[in-house]
C-alpha positions in Angstrom: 34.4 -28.4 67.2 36.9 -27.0 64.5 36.7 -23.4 64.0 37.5 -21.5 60.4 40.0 -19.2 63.2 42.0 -22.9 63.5 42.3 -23.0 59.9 43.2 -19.5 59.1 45.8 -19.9 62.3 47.5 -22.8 60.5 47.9 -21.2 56.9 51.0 -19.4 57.9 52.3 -21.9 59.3 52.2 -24.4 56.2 53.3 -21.6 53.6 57.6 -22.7 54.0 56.9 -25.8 53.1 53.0 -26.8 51.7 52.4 -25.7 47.9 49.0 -24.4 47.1 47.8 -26.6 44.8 46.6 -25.7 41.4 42.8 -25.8 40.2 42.1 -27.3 36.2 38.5 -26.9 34.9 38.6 -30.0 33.1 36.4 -29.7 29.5 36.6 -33.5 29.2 34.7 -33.8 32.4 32.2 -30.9 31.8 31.2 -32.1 28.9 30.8 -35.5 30.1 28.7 -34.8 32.8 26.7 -31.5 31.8 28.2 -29.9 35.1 30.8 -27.4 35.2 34.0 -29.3 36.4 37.5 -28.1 38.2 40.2 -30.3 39.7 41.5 -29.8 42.4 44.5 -31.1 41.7 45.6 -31.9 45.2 48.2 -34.7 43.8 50.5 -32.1 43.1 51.1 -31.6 46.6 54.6 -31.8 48.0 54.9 -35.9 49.1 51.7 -36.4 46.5 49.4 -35.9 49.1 47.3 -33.2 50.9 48.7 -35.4 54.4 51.5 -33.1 54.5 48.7 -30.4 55.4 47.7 -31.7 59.1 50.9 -33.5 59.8 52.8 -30.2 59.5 50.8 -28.2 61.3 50.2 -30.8 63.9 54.1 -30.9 64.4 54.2 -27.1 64.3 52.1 -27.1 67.5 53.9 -28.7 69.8 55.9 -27.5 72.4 59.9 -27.3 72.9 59.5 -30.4 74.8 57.2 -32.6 72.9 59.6 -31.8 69.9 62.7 -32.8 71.5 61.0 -36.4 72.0 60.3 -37.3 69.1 56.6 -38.1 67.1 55.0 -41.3 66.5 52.3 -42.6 63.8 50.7 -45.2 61.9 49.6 -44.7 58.5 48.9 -46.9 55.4 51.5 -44.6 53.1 50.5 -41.1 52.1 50.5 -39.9 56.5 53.3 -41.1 56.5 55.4 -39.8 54.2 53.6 -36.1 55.6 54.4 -37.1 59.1 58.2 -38.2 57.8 58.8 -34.8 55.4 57.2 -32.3 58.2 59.0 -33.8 61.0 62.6 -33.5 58.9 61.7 -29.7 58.2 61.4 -29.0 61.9 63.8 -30.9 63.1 62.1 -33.6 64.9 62.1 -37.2 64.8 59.8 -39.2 63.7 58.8 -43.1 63.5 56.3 -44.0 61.4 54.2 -47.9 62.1 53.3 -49.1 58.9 50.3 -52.2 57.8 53.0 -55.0 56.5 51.5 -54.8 52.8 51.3 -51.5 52.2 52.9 -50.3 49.0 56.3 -51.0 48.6 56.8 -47.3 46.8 55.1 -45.6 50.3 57.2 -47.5 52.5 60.3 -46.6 50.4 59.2 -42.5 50.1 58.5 -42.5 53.7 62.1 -43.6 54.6 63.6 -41.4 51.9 61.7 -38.3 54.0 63.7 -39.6 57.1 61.5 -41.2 59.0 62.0 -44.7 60.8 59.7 -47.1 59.2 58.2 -49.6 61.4 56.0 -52.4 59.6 53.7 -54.3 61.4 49.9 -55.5 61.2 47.2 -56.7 58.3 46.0 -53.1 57.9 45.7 -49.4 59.7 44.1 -50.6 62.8 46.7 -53.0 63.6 49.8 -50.6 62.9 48.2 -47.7 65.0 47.7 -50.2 68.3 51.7 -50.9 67.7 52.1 -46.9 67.2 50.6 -46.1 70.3 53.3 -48.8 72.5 56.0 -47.0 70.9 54.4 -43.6 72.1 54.4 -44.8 75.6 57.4 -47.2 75.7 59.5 -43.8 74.4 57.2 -40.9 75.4 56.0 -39.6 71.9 53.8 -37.4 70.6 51.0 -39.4 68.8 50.2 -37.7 65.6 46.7 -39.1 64.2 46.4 -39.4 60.9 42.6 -37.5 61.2 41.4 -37.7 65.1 42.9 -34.6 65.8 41.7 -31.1 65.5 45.5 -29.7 64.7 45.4 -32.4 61.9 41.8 -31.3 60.7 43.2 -27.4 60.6 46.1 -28.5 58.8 44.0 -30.0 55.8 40.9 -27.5 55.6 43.3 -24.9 54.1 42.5 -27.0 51.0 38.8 -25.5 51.9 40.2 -21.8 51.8 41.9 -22.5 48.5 38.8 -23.7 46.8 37.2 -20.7 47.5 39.7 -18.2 46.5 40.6 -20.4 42.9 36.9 -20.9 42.3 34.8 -18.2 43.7 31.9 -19.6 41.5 31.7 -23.2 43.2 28.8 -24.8 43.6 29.6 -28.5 45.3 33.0 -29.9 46.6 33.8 -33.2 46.7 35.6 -34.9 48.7 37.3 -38.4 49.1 36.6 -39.8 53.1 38.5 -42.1 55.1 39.2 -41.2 58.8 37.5 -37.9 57.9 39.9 -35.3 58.9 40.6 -33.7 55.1 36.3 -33.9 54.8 36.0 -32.3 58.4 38.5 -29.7 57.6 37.0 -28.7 54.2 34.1 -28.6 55.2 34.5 -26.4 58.0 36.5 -23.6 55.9 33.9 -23.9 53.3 30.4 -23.8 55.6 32.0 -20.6 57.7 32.3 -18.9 54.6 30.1 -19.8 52.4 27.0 -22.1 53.6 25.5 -22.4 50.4 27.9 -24.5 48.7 27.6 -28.1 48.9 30.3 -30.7 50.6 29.7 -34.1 49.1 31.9 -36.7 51.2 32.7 -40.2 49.1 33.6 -43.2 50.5 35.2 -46.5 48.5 32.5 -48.9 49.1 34.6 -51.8 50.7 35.4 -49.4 53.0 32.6 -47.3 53.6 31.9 -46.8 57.3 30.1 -43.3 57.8 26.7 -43.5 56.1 26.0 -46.5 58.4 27.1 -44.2 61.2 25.1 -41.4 60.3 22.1 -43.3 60.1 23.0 -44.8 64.0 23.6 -41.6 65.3 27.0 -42.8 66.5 30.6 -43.9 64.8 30.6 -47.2 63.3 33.2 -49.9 62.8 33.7 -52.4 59.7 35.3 -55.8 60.8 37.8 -55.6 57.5 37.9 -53.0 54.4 38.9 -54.0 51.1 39.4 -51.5 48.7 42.0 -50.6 45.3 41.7 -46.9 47.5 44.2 -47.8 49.8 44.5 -44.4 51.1 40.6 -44.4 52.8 40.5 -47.4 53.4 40.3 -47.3 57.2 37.5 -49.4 59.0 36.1 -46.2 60.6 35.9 -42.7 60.8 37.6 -40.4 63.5 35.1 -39.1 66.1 36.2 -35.4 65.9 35.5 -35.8 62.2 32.4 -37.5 62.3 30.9 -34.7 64.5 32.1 -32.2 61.9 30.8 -34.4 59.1 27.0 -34.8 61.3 27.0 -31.0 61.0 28.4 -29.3 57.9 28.4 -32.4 55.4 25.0 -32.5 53.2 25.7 -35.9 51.7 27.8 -38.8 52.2 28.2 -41.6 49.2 30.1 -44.7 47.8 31.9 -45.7 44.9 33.0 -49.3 43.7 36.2 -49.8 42.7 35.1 -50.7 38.9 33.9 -47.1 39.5 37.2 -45.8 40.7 39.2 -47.9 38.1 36.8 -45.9 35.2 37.7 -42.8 36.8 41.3 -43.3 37.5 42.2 -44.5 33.5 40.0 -41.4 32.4 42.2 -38.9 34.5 45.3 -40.9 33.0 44.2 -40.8 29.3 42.5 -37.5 29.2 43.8 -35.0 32.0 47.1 -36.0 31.8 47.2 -36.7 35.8 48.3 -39.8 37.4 46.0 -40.3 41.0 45.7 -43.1 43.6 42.5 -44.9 44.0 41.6 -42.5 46.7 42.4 -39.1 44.4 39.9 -41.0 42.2 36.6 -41.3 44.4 35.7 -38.2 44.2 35.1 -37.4 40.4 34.0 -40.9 40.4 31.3 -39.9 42.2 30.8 -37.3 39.5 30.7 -39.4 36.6 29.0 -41.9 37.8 25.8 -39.9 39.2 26.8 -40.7 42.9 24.5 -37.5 43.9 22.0 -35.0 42.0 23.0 -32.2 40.2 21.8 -29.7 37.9 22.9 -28.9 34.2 26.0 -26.1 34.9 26.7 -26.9 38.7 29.9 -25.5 39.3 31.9 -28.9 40.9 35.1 -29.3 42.6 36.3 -32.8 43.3 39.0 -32.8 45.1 41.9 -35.3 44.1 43.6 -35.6 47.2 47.1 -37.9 46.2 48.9 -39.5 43.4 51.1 -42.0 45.2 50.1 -45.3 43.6 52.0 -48.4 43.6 53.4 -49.1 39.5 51.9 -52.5 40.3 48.8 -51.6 41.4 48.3 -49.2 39.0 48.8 -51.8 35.9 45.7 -53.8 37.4 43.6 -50.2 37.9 44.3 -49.4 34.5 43.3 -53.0 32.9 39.9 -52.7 34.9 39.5 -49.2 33.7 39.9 -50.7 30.0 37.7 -53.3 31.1 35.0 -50.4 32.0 35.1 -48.2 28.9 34.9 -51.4 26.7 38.3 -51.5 25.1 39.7 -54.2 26.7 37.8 -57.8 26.8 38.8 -61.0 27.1 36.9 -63.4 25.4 36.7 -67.6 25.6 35.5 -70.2 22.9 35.5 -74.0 21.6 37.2 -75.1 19.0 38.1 -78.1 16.9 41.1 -79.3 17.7 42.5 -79.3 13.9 44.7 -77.2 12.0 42.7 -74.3 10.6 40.4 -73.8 13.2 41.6 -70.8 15.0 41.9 -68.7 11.3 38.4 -68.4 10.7 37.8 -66.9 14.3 40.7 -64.7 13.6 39.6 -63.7 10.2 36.7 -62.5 12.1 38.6 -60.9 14.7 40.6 -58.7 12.3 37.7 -58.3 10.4 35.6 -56.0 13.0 39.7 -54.4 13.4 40.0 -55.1 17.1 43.7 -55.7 18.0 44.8 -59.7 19.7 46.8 -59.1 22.7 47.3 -62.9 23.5 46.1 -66.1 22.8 45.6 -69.3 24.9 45.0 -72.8 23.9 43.6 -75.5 27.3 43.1 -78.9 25.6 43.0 -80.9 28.7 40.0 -79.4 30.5 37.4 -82.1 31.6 34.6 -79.5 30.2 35.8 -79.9 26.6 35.7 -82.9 24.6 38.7 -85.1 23.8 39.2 -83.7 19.9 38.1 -80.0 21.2 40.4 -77.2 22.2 39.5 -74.4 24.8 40.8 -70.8 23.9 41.2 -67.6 25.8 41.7 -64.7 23.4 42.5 -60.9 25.3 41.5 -58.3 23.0 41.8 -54.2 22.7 38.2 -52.9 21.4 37.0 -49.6 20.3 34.6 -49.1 23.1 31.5 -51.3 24.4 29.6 -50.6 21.4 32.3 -52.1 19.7 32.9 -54.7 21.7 29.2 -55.8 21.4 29.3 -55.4 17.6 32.3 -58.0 17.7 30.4 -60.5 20.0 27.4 -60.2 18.0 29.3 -61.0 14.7 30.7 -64.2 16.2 27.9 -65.5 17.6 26.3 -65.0 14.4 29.0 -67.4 13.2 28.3 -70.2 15.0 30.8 -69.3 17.7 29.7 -70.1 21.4 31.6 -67.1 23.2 31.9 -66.8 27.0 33.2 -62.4 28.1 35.4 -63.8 31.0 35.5 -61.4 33.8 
């Protein structure tokens, strides 16, 4: 089982090259939730990830030998860039197996780190069975991206951080994939100080351990779908899932409307541009994931900011889509000059702002002098948004909120 001794072993050992990542108490947040909220703002981290953490130390560990021959590892993007930066700084080589989709902008940072991309496989479990042939077609060292206590170490010195930028803290939270950044927290944070709370978080197309905790044993997902690319693995790591069974008090999910939400609010309020996995965690907060009193002193933990610019343009629609300021609406019209004013006049009316406008006159569902328009509009908020469906259907229009 990891020890706190591990983790203080490994913090000298990170301090060349690991930053210690700011803490911001976030007012937006407190006052949206009642509790008392700081970010740990874990994106900030060199390679925009904490992965840097366990991969370093990992590395760090080995022997003369196992250095000289190279490491190999499979990641979707934000291991692999650690894996690829830590490796360069001590000299060793690395190869890195990587799922054929993952982000264009991970694959392209991990390379730029100086590792040797490989891409193969659908997802992580299919690039880490081609990761371990290439560790025993050319002798590597295999360098898990969470099953591995080095790895766990590596990341709980986020745990020791917490506690010395926020002596005060109540609950952590903390996004889960594998497990090893949860495991590693955790630890540091139950050998010190047993009364604060670690809150794991899982996306919920990927969410693996609460089924496991309930069987007693680790369970496996057949596929994981998830915006939170970066946990989206289709189980946990049994080293951390006997850390988790012990020194976690609560494991929950978060859909990725949920994420989305919390995503565009870091964005538009904080400034600070996270992943869909740096999101689950004050997701959780914001949406009421778990209990907490008025005041609890919370930590989420945003644990990387590398996001793919296309991927982010869809998060941020679907975050517009959940504070109510972005909607996209459908209606009938006559097919005759004049039609479209009066649903404009209404429109601008109630000030929300036209994006675009479509006109389908050849649907079968529509009659032959009828026209079928899309219109994509910017709101206030829902209440808005309600106020301006309300006055239209008070007009006589028959309005469809496409999805």
């Amino acid at each position: 089982m990891l020890s706190l001794s591990a983790i203080e072993a490994a913090r000298p050992r990170l301090s060349e090259v690991v930053r210690c990542t700011p803490m911001e108490y976030s007012h937006t947040f407190s006052a949206r939730t009642g509790a008392e909220v700081s970010l740990k703002l874990e994106n900030f981290q060199r390679t925009g990830s904490f992965k840097i953490r366990g991969a370093l130390n990992r590395i760090m560990t080995l022997s003369a030998a196992e250095q000289a021959a190279g490491v190999v590892t499979a990641s979707a993007g934000n291991h692999a860039q650690g894996v690829a930066l830590a490796a360069t700084r001590a000299g060793v080589d690395a190869t890195i197996v990587m799922p054929e989709h993952a982000p264009i902008s991970k694959v392209k940072a991990t390379r730029s780190y100086g590792g040797r991309v490989v891409l193969h496989g659908v997802d992580y479990e299919e690039a880490q069975t081609r990761a371990h042939e290439i560790e025993r077609d050319e002798d590597r060292t295999y360098v898990h991206a969470f099953d591995d206590e080095a790895v766990m170490a590596g990341q709980g010195t986020i745990g020791l951080e917490i506690l010395e930028q926020c002596p005060a803290v109540d609950t952590v939270v903390v996004p889960i994939g594998g497990g090893g950044l949860i495991a590693g927290i955790a630890t540091a944070i139950k050998a010190t100080r047993p009364d604060v709370r670690v809150i794991g978080v899982q996306a919920e197309g990927a969410a693996s351990v609460i089924d496991s905790l309930e069987q007693g044993t680790v369970q496996s997902r057949d596929s994981v779908k998830t915006v939170a690319d970066g946990i989206a693995t289709r189980s946990v790591g049994e080293r951390p899932f006997a850390v988790i069974q012990q020194r976690v008090d609560e494991v929950v999910t978060v859909s990725d409307e949920e994420i989305a939400l919390a995503l565009t609010l870091l964005l538009e309020r904080s400034k600070t541009l996270v992943e869909g996995a740096g999101a689950v965690a004050l997701a959780a907060v914001l949406e009421d994931g778990f209990a907490y009193d008025e005041g609890e002193v919370i930590v989420p933990a945003l644990c990387g900011g590398n996001i793919d610019m296309n991927v982010l343009t869809t998060v941020i629609l679907r975050g517009m889509v959940q504070l109510g300021r972005y909607l996209k609406i459908r209606t009938v019209l006559p097919d005759h000059p004049g039609a479209l004013e009066g649903l404009i006049e209404i429109i601008a009316e109630k000030q929300a702002n036209i994006y675009e406008i479509h006109h389908e006159r050849t649907s079968r569902k529509i009659g032959m002098s009828d026209t079928s328009v899309e219109i994509d509009l910017e709101t206030h908020g829902r209440d808005h948004a309600e106020e301006l469906l309300a006055t239209l259907r008070e007009a006589g229009y028959a309005v469809d909120v496409l999805e």
